[in-house]
mmCIF file of the N, C-alpha and C atoms, coordinates in Angstrom:
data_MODEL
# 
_entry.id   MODEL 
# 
loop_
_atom_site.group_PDB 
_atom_site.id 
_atom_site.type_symbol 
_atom_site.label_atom_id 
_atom_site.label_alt_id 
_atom_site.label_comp_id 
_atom_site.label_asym_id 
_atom_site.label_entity_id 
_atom_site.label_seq_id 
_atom_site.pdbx_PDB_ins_code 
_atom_site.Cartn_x 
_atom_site.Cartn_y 
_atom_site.Cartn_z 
_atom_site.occupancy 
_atom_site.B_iso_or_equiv 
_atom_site.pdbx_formal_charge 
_atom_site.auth_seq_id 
_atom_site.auth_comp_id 
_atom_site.auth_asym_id 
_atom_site.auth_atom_id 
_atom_site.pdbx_PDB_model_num 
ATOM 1   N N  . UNK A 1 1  ? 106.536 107.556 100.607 1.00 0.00 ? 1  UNK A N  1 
ATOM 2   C CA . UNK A 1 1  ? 107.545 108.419 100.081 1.00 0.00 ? 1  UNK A CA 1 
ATOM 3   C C  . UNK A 1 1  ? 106.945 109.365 99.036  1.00 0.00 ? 1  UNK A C  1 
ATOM 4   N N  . UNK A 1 2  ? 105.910 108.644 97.920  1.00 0.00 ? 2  UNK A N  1 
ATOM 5   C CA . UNK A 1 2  ? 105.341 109.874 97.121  1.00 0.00 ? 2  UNK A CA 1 
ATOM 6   C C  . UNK A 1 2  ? 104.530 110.827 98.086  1.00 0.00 ? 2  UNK A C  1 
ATOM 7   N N  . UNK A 1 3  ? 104.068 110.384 98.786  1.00 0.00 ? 3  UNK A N  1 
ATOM 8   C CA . UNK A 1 3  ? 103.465 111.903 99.301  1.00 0.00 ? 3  UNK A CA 1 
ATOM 9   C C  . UNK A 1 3  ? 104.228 112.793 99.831  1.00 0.00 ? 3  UNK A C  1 
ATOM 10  N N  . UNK A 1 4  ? 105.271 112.215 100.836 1.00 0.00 ? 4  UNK A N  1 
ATOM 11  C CA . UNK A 1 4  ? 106.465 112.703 101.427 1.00 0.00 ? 4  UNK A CA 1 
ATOM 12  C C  . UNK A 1 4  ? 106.950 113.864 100.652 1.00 0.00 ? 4  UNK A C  1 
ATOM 13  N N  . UNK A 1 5  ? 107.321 113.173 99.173  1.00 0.00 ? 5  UNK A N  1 
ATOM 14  C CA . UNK A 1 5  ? 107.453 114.164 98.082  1.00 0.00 ? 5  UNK A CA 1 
ATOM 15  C C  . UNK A 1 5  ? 106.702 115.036 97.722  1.00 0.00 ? 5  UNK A C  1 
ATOM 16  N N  . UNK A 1 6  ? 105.203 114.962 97.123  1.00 0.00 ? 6  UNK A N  1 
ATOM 17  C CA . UNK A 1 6  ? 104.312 115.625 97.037  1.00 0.00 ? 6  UNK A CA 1 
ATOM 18  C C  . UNK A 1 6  ? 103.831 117.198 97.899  1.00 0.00 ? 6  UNK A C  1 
ATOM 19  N N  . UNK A 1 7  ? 103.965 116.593 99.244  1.00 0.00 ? 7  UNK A N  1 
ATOM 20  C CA . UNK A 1 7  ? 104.090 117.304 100.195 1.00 0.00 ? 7  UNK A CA 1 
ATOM 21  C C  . UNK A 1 7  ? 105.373 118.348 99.978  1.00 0.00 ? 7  UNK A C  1 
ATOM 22  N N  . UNK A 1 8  ? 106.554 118.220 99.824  1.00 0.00 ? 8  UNK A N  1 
ATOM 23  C CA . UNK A 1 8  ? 107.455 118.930 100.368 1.00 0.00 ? 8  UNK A CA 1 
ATOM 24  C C  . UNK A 1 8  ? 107.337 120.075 99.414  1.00 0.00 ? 8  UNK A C  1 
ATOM 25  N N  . UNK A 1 9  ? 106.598 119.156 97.775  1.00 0.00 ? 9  UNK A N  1 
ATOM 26  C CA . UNK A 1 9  ? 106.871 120.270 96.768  1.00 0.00 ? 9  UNK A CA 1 
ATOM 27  C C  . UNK A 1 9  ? 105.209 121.417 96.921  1.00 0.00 ? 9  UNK A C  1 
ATOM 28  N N  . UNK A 1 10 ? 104.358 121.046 97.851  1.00 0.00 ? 10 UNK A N  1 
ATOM 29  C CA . UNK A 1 10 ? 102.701 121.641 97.157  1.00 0.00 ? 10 UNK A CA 1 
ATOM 30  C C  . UNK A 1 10 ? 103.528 123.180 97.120  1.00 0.00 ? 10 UNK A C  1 
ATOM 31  N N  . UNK A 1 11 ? 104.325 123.682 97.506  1.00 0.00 ? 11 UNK A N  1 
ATOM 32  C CA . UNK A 1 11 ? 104.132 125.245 97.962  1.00 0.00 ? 11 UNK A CA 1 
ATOM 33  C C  . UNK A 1 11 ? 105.574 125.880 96.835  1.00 0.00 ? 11 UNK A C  1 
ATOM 34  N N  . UNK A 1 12 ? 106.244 124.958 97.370  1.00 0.00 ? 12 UNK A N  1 
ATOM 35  C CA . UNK A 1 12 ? 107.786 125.466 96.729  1.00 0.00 ? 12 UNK A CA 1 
ATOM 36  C C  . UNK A 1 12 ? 107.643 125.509 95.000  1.00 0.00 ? 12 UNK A C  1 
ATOM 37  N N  . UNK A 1 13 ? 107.239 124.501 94.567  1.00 0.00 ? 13 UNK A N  1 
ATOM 38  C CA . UNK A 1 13 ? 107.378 123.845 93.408  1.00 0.00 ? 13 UNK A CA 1 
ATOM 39  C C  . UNK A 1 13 ? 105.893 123.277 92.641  1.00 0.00 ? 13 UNK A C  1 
ATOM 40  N N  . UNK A 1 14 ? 104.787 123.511 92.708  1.00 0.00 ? 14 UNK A N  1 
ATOM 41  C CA . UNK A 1 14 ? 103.627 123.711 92.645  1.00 0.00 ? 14 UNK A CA 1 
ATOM 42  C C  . UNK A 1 14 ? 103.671 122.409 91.123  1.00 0.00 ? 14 UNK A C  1 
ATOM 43  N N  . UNK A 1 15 ? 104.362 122.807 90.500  1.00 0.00 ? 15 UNK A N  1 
ATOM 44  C CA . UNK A 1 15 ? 104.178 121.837 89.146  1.00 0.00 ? 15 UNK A CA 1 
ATOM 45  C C  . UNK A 1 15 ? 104.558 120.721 89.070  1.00 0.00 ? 15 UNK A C  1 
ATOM 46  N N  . UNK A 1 16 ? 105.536 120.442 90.085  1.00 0.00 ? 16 UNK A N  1 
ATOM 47  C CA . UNK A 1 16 ? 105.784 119.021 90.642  1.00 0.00 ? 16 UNK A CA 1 
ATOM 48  C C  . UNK A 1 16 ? 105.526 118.451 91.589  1.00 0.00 ? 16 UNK A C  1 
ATOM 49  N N  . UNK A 1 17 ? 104.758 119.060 92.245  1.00 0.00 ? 17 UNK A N  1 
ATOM 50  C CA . UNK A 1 17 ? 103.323 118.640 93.015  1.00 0.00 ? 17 UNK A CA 1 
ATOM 51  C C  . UNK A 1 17 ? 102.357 117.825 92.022  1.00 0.00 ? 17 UNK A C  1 
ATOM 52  N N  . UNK A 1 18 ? 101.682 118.481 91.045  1.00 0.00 ? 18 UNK A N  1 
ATOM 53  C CA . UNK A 1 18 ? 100.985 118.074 90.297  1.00 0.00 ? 18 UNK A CA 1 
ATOM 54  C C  . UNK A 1 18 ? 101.345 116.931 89.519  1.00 0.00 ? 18 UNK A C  1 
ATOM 55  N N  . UNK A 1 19 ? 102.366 116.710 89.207  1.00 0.00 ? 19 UNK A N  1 
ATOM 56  C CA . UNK A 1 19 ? 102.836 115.511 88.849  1.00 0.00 ? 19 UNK A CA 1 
ATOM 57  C C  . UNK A 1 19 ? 102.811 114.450 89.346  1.00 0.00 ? 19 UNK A C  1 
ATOM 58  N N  . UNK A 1 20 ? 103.665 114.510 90.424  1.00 0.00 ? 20 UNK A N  1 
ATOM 59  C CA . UNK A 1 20 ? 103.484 113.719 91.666  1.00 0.00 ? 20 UNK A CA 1 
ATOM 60  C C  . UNK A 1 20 ? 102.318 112.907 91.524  1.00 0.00 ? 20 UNK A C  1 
ATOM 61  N N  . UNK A 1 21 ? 101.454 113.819 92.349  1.00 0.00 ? 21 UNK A N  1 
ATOM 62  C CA . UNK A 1 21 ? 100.311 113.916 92.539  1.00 0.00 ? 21 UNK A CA 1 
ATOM 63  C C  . UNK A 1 21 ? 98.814  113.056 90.656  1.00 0.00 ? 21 UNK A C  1 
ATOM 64  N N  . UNK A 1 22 ? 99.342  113.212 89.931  1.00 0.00 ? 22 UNK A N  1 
ATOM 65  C CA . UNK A 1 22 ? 98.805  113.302 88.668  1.00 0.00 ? 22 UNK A CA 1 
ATOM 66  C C  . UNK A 1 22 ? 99.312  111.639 88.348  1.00 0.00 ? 22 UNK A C  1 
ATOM 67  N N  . UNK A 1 23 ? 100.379 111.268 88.835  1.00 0.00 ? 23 UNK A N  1 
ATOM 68  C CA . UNK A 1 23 ? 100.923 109.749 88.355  1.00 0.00 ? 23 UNK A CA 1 
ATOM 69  C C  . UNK A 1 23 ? 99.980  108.286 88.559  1.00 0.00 ? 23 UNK A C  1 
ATOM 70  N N  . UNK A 1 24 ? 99.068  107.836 87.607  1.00 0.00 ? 24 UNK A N  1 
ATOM 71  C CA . UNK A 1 24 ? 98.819  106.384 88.304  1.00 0.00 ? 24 UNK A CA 1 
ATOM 72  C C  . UNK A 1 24 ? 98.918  105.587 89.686  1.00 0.00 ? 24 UNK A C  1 
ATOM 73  N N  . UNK A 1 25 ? 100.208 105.324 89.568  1.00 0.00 ? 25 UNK A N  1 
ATOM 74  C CA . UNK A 1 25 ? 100.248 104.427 90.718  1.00 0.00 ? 25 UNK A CA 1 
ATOM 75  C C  . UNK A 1 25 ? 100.269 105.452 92.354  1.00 0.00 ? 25 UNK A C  1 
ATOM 76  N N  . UNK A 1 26 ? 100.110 106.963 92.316  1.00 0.00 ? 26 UNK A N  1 
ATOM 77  C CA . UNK A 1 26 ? 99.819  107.539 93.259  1.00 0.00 ? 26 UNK A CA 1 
ATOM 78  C C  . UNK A 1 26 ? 98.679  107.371 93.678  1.00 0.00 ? 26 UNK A C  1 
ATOM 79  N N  . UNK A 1 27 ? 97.646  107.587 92.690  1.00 0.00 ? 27 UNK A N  1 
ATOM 80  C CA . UNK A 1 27 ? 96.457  107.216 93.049  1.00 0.00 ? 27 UNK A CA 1 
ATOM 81  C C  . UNK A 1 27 ? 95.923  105.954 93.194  1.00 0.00 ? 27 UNK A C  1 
ATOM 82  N N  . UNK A 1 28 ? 96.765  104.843 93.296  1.00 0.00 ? 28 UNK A N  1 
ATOM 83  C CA . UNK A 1 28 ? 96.023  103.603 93.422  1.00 0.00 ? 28 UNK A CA 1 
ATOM 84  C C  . UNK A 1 28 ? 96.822  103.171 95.033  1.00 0.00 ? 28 UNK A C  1 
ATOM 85  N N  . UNK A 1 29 ? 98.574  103.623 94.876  1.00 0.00 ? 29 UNK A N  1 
ATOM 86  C CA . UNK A 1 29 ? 98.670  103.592 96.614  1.00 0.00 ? 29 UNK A CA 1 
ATOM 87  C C  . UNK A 1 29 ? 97.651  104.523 97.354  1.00 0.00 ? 29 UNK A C  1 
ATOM 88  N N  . UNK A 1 30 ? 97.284  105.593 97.261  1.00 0.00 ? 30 UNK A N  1 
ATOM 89  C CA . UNK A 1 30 ? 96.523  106.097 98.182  1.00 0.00 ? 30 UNK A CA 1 
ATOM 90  C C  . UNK A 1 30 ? 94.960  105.642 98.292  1.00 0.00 ? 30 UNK A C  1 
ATOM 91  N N  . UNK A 1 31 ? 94.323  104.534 97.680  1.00 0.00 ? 31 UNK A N  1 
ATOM 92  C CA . UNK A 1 31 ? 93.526  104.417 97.727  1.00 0.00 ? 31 UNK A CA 1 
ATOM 93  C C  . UNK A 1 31 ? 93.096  103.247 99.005  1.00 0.00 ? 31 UNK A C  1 
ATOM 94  N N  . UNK A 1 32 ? 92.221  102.961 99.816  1.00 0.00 ? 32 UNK A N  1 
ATOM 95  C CA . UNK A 1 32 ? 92.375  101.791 100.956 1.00 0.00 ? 32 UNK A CA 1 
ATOM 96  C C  . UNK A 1 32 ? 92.603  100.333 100.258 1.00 0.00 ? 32 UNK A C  1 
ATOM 97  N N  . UNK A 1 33 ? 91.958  100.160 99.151  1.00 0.00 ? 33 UNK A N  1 
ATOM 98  C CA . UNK A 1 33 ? 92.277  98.641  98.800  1.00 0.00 ? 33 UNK A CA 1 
ATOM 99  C C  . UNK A 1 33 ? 93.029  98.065  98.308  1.00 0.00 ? 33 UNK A C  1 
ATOM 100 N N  . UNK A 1 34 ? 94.203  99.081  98.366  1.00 0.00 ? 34 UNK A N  1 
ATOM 101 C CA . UNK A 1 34 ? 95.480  98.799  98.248  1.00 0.00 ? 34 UNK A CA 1 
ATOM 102 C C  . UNK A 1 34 ? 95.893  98.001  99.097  1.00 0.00 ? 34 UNK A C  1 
ATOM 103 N N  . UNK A 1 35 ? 95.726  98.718  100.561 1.00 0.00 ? 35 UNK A N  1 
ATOM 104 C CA . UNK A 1 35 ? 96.164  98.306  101.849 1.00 0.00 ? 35 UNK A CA 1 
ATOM 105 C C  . UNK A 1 35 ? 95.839  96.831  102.448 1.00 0.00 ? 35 UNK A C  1 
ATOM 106 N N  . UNK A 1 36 ? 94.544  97.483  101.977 1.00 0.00 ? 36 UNK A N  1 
ATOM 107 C CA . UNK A 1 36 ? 93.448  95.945  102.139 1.00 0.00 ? 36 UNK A CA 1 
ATOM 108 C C  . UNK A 1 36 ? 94.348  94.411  101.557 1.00 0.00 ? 36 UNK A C  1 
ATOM 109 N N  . UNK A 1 37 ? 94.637  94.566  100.080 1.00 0.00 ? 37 UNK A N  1 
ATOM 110 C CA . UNK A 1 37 ? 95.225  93.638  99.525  1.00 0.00 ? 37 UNK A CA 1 
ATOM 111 C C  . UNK A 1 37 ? 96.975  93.327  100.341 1.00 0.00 ? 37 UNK A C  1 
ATOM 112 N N  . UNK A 1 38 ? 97.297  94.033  100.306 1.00 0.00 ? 38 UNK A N  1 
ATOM 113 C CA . UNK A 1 38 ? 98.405  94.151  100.849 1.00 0.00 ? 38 UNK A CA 1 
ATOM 114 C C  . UNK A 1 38 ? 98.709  93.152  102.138 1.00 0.00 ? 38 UNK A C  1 
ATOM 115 N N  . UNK A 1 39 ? 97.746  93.627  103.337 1.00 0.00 ? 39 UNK A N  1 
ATOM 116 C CA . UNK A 1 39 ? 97.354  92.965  104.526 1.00 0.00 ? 39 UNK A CA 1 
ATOM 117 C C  . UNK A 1 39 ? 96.921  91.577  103.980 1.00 0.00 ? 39 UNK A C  1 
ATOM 118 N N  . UNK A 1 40 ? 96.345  91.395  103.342 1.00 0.00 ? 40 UNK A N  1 
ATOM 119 C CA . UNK A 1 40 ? 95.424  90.278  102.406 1.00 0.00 ? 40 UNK A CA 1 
ATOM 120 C C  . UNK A 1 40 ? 96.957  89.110  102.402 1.00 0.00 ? 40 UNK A C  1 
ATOM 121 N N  . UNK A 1 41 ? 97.736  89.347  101.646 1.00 0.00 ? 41 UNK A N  1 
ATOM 122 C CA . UNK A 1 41 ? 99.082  89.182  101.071 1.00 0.00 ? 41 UNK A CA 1 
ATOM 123 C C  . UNK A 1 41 ? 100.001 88.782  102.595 1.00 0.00 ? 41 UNK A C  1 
ATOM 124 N N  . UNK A 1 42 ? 99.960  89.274  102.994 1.00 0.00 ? 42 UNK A N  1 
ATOM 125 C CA . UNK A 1 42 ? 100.713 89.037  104.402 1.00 0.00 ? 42 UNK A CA 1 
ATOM 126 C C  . UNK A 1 42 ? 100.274 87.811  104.743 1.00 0.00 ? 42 UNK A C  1 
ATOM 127 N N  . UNK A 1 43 ? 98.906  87.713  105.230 1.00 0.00 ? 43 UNK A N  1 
ATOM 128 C CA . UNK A 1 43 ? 98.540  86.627  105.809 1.00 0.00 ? 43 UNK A CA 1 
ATOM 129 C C  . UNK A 1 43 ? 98.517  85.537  104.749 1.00 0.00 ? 43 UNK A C  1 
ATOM 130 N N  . UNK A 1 44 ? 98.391  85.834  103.409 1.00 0.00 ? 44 UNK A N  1 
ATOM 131 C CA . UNK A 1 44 ? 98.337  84.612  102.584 1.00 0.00 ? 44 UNK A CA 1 
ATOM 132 C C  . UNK A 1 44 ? 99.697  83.895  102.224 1.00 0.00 ? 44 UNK A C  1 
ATOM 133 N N  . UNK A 1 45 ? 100.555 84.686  102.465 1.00 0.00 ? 45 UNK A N  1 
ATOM 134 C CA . UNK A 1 45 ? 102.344 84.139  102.722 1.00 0.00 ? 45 UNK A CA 1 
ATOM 135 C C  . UNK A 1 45 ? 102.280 83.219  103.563 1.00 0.00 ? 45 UNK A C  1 
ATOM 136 N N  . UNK A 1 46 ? 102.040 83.488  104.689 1.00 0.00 ? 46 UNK A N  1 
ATOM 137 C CA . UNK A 1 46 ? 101.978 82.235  105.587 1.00 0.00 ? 46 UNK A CA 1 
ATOM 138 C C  . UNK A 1 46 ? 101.616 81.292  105.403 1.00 0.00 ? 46 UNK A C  1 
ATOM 139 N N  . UNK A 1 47 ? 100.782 80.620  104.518 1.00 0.00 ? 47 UNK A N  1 
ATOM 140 C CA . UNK A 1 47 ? 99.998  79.790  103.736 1.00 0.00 ? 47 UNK A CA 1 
ATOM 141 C C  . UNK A 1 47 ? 100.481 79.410  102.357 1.00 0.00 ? 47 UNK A C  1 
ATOM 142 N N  . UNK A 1 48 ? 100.755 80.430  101.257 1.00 0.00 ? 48 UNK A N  1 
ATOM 143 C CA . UNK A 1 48 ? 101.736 79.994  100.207 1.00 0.00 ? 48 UNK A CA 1 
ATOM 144 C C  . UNK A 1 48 ? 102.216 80.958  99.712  1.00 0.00 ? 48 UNK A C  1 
ATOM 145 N N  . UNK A 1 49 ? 104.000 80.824  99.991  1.00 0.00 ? 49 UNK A N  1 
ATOM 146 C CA . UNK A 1 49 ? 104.601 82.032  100.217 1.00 0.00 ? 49 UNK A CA 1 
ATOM 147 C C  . UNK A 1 49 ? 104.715 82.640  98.748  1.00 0.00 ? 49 UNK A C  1 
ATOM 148 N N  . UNK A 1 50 ? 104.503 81.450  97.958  1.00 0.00 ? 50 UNK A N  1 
ATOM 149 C CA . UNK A 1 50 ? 104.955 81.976  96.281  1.00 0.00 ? 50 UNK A CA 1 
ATOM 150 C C  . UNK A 1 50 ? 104.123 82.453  95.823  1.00 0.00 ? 50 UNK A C  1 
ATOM 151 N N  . UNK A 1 51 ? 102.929 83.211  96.669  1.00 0.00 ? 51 UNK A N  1 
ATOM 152 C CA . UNK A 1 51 ? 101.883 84.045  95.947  1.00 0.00 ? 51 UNK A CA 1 
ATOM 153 C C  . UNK A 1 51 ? 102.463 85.633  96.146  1.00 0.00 ? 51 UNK A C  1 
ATOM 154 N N  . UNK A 1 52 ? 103.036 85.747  96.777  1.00 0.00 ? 52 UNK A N  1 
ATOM 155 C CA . UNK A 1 52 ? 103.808 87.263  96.953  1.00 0.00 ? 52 UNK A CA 1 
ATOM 156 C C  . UNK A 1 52 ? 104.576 87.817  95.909  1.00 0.00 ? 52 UNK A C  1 
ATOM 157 N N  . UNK A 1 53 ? 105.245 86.472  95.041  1.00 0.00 ? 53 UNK A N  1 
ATOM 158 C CA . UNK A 1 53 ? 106.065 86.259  93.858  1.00 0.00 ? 53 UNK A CA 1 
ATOM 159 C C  . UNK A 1 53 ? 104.648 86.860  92.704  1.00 0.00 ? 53 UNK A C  1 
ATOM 160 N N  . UNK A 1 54 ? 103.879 85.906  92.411  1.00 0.00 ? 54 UNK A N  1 
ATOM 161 C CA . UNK A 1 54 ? 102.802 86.160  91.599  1.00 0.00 ? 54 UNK A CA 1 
ATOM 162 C C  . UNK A 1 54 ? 101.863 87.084  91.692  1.00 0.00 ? 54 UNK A C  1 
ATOM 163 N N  . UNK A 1 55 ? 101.614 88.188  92.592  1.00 0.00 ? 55 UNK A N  1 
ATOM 164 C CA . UNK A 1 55 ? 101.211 89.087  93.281  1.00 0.00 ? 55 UNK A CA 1 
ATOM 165 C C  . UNK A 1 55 ? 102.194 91.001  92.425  1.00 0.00 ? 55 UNK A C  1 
ATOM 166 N N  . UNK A 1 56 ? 103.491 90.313  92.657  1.00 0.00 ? 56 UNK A N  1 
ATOM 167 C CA . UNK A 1 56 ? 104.654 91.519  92.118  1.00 0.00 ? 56 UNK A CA 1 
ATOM 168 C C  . UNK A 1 56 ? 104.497 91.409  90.887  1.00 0.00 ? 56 UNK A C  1 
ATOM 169 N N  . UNK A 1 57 ? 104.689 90.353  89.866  1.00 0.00 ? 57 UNK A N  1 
ATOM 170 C CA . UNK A 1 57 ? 104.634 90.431  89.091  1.00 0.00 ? 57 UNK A CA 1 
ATOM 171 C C  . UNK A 1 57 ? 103.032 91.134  88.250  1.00 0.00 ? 57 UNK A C  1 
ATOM 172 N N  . UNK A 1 58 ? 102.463 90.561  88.671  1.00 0.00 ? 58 UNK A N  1 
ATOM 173 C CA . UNK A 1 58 ? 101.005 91.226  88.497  1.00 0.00 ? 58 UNK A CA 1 
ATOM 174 C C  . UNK A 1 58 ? 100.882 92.452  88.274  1.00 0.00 ? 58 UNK A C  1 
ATOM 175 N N  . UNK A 1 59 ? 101.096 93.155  89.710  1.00 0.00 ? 59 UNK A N  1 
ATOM 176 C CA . UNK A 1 59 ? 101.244 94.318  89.682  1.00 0.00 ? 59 UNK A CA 1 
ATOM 177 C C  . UNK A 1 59 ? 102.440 95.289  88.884  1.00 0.00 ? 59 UNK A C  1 
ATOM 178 N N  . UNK A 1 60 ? 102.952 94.581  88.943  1.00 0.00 ? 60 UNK A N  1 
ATOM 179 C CA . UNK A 1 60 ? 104.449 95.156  87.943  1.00 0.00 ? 60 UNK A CA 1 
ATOM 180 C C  . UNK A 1 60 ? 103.723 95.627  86.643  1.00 0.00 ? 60 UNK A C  1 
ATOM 181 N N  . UNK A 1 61 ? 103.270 94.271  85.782  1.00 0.00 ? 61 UNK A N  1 
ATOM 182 C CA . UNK A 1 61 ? 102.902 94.524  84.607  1.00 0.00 ? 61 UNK A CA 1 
ATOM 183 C C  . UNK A 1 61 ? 101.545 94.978  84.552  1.00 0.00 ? 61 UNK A C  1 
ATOM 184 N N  . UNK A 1 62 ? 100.992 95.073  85.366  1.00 0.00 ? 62 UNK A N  1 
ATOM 185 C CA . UNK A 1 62 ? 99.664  96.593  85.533  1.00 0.00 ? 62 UNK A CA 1 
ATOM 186 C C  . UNK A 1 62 ? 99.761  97.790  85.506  1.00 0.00 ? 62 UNK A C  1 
ATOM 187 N N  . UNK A 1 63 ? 100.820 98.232  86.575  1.00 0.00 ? 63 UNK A N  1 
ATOM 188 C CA . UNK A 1 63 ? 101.071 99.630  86.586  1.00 0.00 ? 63 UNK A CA 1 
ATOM 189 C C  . UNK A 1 63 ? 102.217 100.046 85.728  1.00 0.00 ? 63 UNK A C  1 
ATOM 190 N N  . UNK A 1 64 ? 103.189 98.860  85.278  1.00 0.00 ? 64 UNK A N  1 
ATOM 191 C CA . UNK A 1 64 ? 103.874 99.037  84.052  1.00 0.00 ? 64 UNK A CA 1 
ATOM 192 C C  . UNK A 1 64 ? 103.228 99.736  82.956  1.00 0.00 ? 64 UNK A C  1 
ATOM 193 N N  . UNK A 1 65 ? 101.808 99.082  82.461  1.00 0.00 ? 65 UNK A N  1 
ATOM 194 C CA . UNK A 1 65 ? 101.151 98.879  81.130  1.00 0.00 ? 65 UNK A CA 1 
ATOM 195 C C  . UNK A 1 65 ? 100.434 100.343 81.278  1.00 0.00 ? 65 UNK A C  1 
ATOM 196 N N  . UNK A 1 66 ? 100.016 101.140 82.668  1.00 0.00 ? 66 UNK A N  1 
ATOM 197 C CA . UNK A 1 66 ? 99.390  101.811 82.679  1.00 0.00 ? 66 UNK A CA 1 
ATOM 198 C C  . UNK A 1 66 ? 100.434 103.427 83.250  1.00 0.00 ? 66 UNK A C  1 
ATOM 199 N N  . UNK A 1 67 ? 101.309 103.309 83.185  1.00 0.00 ? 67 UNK A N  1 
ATOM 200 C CA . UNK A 1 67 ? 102.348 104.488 83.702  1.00 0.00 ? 67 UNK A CA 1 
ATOM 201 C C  . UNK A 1 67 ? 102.861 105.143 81.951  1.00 0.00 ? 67 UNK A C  1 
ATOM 202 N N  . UNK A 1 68 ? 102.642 106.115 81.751  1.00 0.00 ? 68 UNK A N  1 
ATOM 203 C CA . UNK A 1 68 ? 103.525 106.628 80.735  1.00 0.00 ? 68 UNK A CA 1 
ATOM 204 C C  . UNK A 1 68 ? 105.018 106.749 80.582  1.00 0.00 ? 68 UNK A C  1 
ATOM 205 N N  . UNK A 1 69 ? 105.400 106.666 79.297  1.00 0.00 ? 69 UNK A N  1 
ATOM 206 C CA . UNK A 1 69 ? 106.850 106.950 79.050  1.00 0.00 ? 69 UNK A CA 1 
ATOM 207 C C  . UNK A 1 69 ? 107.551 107.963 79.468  1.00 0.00 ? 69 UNK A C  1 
ATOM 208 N N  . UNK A 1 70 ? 106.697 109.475 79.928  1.00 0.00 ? 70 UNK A N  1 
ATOM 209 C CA . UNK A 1 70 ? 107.251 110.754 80.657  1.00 0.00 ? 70 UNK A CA 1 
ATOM 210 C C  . UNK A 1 70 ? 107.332 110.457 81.902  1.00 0.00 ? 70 UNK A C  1 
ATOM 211 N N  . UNK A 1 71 ? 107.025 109.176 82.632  1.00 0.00 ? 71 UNK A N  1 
ATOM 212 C CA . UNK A 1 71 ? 106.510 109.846 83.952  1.00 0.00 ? 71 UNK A CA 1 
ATOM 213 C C  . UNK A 1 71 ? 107.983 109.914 85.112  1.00 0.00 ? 71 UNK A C  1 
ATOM 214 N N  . UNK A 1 72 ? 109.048 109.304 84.606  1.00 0.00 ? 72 UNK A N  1 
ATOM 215 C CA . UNK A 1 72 ? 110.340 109.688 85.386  1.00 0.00 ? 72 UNK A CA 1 
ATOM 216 C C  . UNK A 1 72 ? 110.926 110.869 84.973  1.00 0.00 ? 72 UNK A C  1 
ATOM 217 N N  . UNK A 1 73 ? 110.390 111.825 84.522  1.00 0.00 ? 73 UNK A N  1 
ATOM 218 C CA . UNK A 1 73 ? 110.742 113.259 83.899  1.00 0.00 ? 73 UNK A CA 1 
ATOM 219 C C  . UNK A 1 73 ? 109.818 114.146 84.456  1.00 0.00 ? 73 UNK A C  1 
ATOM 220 N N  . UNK A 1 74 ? 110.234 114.575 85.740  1.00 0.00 ? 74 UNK A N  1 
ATOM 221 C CA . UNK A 1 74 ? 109.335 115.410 86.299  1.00 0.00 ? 74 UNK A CA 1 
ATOM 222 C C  . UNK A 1 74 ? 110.238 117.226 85.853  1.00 0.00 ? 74 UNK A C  1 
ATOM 223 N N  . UNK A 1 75 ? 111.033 116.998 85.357  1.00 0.00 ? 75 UNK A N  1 
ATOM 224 C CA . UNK A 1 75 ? 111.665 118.359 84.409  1.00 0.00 ? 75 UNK A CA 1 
ATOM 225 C C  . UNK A 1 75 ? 111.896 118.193 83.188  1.00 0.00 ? 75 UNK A C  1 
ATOM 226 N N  . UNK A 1 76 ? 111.530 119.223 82.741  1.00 0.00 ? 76 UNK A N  1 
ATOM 227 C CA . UNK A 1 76 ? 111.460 119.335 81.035  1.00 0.00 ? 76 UNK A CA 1 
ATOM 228 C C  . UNK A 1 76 ? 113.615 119.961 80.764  1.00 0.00 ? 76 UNK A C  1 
ATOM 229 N N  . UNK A 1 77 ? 113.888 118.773 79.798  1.00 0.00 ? 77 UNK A N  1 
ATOM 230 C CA . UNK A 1 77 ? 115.478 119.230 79.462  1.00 0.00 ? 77 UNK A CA 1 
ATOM 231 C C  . UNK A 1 77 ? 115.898 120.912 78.942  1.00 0.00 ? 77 UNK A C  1 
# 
């Protein structure tokens, strides 16, 4: 969906492209070892499902700790 977004704005809206585009956790979904882990996670459910639990949370408070206080303000008031 962020690129989805990203995309719709590169031409129309150029500065919220960059945002988009400029956010943390954009650049860590688009990266492969995201995916990697992800797939990783699938198969390790099957095995013990309450690591999917400990997995969210993880990540929650990672990209929590590392996202700024502007970043749901892609317009200035």
């Amino acid at each position: 969906m962020s690129r989805a977004l990203a995309d719709a704005n590169r031409e129309v809206a150029p500065e919220v492209y960059q945002k988009i585009t400029g956010m943390p956790i954009y650049g860590v979904i688009m990266k492969p070892y995201f995916w990697v882990i992800q797939v990783a996670l699938i198969v390790a459910i099957y095995f013990f499902p309450a690591i999917e639990l400990i997995f969210v949370i993880l990540e929650v408070f990672v990209i929590g700790n590392r996202t700024g206080s502007d970043s749901d303000k892609l317009f200035h008031d």
